[in-house]
C-alpha positions as CSV (number, residue, x, y, z in Angstrom):
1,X,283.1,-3.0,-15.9
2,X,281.9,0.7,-16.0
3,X,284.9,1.8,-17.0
4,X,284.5,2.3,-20.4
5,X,281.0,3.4,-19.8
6,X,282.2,6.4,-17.9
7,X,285.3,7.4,-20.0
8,X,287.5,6.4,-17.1
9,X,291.3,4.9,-17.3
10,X,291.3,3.5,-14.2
11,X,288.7,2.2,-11.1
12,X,289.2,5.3,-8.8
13,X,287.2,3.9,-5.7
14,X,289.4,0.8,-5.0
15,X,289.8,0.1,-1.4
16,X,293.3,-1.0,-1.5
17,X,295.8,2.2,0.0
18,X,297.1,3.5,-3.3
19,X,299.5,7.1,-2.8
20,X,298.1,7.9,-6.7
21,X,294.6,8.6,-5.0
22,X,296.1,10.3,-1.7
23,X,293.7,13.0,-0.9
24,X,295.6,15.9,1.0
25,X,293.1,17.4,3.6
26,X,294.5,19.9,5.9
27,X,294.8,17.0,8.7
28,X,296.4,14.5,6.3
29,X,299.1,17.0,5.3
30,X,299.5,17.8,8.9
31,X,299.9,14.4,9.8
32,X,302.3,13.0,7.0
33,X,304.8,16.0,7.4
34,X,304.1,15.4,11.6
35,X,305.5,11.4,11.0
36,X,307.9,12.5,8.5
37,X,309.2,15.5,10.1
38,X,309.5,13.2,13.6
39,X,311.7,10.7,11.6
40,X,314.4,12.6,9.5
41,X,314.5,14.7,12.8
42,X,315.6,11.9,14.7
43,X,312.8,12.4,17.2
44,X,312.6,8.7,18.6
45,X,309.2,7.7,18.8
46,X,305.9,8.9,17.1
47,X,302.2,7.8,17.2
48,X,299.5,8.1,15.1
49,X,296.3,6.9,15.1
50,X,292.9,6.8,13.5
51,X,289.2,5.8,13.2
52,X,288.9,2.9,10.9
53,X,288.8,3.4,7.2
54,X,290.2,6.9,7.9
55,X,293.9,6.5,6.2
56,X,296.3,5.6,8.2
57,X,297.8,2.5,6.2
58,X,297.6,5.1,3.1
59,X,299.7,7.3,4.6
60,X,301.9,4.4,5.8
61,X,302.2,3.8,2.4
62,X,303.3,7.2,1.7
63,X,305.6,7.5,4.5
64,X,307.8,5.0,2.8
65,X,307.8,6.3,-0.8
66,X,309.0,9.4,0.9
67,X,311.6,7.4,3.0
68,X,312.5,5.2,0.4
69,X,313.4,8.6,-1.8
70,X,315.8,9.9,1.0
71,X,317.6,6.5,1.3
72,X,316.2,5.7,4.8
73,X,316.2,1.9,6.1
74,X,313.3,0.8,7.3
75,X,311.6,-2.0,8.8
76,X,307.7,-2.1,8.3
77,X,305.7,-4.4,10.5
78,X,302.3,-5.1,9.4
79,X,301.0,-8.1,11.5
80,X,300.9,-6.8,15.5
81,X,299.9,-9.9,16.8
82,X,303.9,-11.8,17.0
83,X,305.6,-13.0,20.1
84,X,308.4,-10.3,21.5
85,X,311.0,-12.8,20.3
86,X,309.1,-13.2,16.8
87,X,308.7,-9.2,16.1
88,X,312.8,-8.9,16.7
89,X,313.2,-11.5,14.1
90,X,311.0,-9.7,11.7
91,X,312.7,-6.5,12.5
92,X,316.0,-7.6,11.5
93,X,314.9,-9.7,8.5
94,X,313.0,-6.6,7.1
95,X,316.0,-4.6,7.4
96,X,318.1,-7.2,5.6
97,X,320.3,-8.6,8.7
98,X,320.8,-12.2,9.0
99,X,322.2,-12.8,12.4
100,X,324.4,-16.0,12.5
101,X,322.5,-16.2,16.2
102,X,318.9,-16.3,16.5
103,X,318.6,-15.9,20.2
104,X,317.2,-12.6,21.8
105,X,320.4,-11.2,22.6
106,X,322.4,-12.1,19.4
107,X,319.5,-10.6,17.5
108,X,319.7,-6.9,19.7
109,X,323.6,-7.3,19.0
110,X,323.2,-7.3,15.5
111,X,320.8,-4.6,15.0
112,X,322.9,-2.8,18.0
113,X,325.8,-2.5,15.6
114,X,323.6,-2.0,12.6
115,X,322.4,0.9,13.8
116,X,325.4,2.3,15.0
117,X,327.3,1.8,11.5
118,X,324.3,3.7,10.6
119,X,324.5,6.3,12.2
120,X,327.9,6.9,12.1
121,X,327.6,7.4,8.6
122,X,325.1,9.9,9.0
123,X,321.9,7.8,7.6
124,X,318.7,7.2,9.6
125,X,316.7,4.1,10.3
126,X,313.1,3.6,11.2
127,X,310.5,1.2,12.5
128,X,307.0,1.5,11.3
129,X,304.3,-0.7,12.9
130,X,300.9,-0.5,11.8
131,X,297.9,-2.3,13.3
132,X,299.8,-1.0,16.7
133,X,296.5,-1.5,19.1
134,X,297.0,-5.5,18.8
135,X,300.8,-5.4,20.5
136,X,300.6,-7.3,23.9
137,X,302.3,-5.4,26.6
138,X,305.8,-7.2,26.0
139,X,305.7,-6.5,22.3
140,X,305.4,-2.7,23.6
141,X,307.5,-3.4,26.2
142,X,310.1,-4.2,23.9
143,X,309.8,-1.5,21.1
144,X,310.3,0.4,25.1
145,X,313.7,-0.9,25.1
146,X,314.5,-0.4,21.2
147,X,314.0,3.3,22.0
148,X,316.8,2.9,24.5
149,X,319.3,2.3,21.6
150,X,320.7,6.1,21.4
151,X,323.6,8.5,21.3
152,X,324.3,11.3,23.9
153,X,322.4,13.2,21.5
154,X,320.2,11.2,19.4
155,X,318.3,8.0,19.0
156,X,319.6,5.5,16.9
157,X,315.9,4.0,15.6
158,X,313.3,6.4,14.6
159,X,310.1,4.4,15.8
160,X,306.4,5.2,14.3
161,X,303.5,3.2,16.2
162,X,300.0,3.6,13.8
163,X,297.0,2.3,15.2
164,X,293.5,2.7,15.9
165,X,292.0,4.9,18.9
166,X,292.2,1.9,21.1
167,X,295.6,2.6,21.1
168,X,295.5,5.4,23.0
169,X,294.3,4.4,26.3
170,X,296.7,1.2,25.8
171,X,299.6,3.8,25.7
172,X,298.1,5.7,28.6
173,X,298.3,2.8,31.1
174,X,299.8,2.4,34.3
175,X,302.1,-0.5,32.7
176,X,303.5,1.4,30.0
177,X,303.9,5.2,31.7
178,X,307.7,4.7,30.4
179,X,307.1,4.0,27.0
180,X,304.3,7.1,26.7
181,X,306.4,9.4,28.4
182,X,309.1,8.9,25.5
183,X,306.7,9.5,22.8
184,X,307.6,13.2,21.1
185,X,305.1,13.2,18.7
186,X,301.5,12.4,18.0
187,X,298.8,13.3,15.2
188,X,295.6,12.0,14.8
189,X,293.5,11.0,11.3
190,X,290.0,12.1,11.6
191,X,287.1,11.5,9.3
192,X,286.2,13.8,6.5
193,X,284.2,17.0,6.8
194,X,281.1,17.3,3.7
195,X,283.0,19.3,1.8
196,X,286.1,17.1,2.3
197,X,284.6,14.4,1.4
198,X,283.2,16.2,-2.1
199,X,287.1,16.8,-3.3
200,X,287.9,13.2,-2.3
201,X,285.3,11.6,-4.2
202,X,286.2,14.6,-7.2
203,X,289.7,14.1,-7.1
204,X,290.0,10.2,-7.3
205,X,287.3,10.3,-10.5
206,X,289.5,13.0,-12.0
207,X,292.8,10.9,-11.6
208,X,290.8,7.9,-13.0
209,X,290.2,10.6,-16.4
210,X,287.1,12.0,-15.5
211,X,288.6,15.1,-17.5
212,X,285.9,17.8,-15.9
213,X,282.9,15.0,-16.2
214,X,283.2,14.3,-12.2
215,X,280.5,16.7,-11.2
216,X,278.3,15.0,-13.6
217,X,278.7,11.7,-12.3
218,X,278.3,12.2,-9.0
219,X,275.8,15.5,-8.6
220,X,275.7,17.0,-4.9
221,X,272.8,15.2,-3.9
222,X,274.6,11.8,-4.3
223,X,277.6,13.1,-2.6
224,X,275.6,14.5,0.5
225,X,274.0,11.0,0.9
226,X,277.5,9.9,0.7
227,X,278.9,11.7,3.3
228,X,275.7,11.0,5.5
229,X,275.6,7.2,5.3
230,X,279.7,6.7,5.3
231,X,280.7,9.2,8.0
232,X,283.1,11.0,6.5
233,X,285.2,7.6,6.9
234,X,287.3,7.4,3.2
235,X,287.5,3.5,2.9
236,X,283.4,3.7,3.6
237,X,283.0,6.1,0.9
238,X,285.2,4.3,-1.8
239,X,282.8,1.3,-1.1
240,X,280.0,3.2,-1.6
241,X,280.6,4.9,-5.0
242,X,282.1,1.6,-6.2
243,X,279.2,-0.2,-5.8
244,X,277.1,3.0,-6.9
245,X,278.9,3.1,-10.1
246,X,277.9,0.0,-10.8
247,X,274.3,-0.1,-10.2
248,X,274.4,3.4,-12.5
249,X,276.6,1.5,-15.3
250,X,273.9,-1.6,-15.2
251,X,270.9,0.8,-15.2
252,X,272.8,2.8,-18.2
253,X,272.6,6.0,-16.0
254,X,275.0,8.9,-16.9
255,X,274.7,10.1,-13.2
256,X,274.7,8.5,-9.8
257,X,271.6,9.1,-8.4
258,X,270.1,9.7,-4.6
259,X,268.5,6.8,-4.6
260,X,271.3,4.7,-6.1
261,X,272.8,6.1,-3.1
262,X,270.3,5.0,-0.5
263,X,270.5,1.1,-2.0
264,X,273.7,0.5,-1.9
265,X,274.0,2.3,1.7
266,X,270.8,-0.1,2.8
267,X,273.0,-3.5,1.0
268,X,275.9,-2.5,3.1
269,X,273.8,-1.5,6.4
270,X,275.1,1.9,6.1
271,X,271.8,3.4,5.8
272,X,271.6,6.0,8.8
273,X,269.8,6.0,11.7
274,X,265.8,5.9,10.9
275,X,264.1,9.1,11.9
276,X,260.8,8.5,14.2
277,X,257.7,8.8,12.0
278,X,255.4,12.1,12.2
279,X,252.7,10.3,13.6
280,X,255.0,8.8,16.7
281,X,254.0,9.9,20.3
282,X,256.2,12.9,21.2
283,X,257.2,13.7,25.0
284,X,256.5,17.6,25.0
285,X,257.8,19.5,27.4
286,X,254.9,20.1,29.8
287,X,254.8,16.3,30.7
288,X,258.3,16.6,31.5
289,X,258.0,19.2,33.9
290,X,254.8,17.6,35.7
291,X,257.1,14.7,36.2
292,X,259.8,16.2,37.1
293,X,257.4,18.2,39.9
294,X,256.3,14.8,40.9
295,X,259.7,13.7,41.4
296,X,260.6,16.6,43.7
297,X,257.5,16.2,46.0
298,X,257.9,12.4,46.6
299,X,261.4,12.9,47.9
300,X,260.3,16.1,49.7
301,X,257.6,13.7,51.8
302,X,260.5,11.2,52.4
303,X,261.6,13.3,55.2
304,X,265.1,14.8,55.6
305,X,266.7,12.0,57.6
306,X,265.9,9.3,54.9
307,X,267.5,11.7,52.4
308,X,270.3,12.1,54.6
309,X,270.8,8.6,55.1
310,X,270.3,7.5,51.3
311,X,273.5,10.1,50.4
312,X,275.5,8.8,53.6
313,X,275.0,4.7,51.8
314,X,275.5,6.3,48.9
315,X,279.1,7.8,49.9
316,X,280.2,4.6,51.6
């Protein structure tokens, strides 16, 4: 739609996770070469999680261009919510086995001597789940046991679990102490920083063929406001100056403005927090301490034994 209008080739704020657009901050590069490092090193099992919106299915993505390139097998599970039984199935059938026996244990025989053959040949395999905080404790009881599959030296199935924070204090439970306690690496995606979030929005308008033009079309002011009302959080951001560029593109506007900003934000409830009017009633800091006196001297005429009773109910 504004495409044309703007001189670009291509919609650069789409929310779908496209490498093209990757935006490499510091933490992103850190991350990526964390997960892919933890794989081709045969490290066994790798977590990495994230806010919402912040990246991590993007750098899925790139993951397995980067795998695909070095002729690594994987097995990339996207729906976290299967039965233990059902996730083994998928595991194989991603890979490309077709075991003649669909039961439990012919299923861990065939990918047993899969990865074996494997191995012996000196290629690597991997498991990528994403959406990781929605496995029940016997899918992650299970992925456990696939970490067992091993040499004297190495493990035979490179395993990356991707997930949001809740995954964290899943992993940190009493239930599944073994399954952390295997875990070699972790990285975490945070959101972007002002100025990180000024190159994102740059860079995706310049690979769309802004050729120079991005500064104009999004000025400063429009990119603070950006920042503010998305959080730094990148899928946030791409729906905000998708729907910006359109309001600008219908109102002929060469530049996104502040206030374009502000009503797409409010259609979206991403409008920050309001800020208490000048005329409000204010608690200075005078009143505080009068109360805070006032507090003091009650107790004080409660007597000591009260007091000391109060903290002994207190500590039962």
């Amino acid at each position: 739609m504004y495409k044309n209008f703007y001189s670009l080739k291509r919609n650069p704020f789409e929310i779908s996770p496209d490498p093209y657009f990757l935006f490499p901050t510091s933490r992103h590069n850190e991350a990526l070469a964390s997960v892919y490092y933890g794989v081709c090193r045969r490290k066994g099992f790798i977590v990495m999680s994230g806010e919402v919106g912040t990246g991590k299915t993007l750098l899925v993505r790139c993951l397995l261009e980067l795998l695909s390139r070095r002729q690594i097998a994987f097995a990339n599970v996207f729906n976290s919510r299967l039965s233990a039984l059902d996730f083994l199935r998928y595991i194989v059938g991603d890979l490309g086995l077709k075991p003649a026996d669909q039961s439990k244990s012919g299923i861990l025989l065939e990918l047993n001597n899969y990865l074996i053959a494997r191995y012996r040949k000196g290629e690597i395999t991997a498991l990528i789940v994403d959406e990781a905080q929605h496995l029940s404790s016997e899918v992650l009881e299970e992925i456990r046991l696939l970490s067992n599959l091993e040499t004297t030296q190495h493990k035979l199935l490179q395993i990356l679990l991707v997930g949001q924070p809740e995954l964290e204090p899943k992993l940190d439970s009493y239930e599944l102490r073994q399954l952390k306690q295997r875990i070699a690496l972790r990285c975490r995606l945070e959101p972007l920083e002002l100025e990180e979030t000024r190159g994102y929005i740059m860079r995706r308008l310049e690979l769309a063929g802004a050729n120079g033009r991005a500064d104009k079309i999004f000025p400063r002011p429009a990119v603070a406001l950006i920042h503010q009302h998305s959080r730094g959080i990148p899928r946030l951001i791409n729906t905000i100056c998708e729907n910006a560029l359109i309001a600008s593109y219908a109102q002929r506007a060469d530049s996104v403005t502040p206030k374009t900003v502000e009503e797409v934000s409010a259609e979206f409830r991403l409008a920050a927090p309001p800020t208490p009017p000048s005329g409000s009633a204010k608690v200075e800091p005078e009143a505080l301490l009068r109360a805070f006196t006032t507090l003091v001297e009650t107790l004080e005429k409660m007597g000591s034994a009260k007091v000391g009773n109060a903290a002994a109910a207190d500590r039962s």
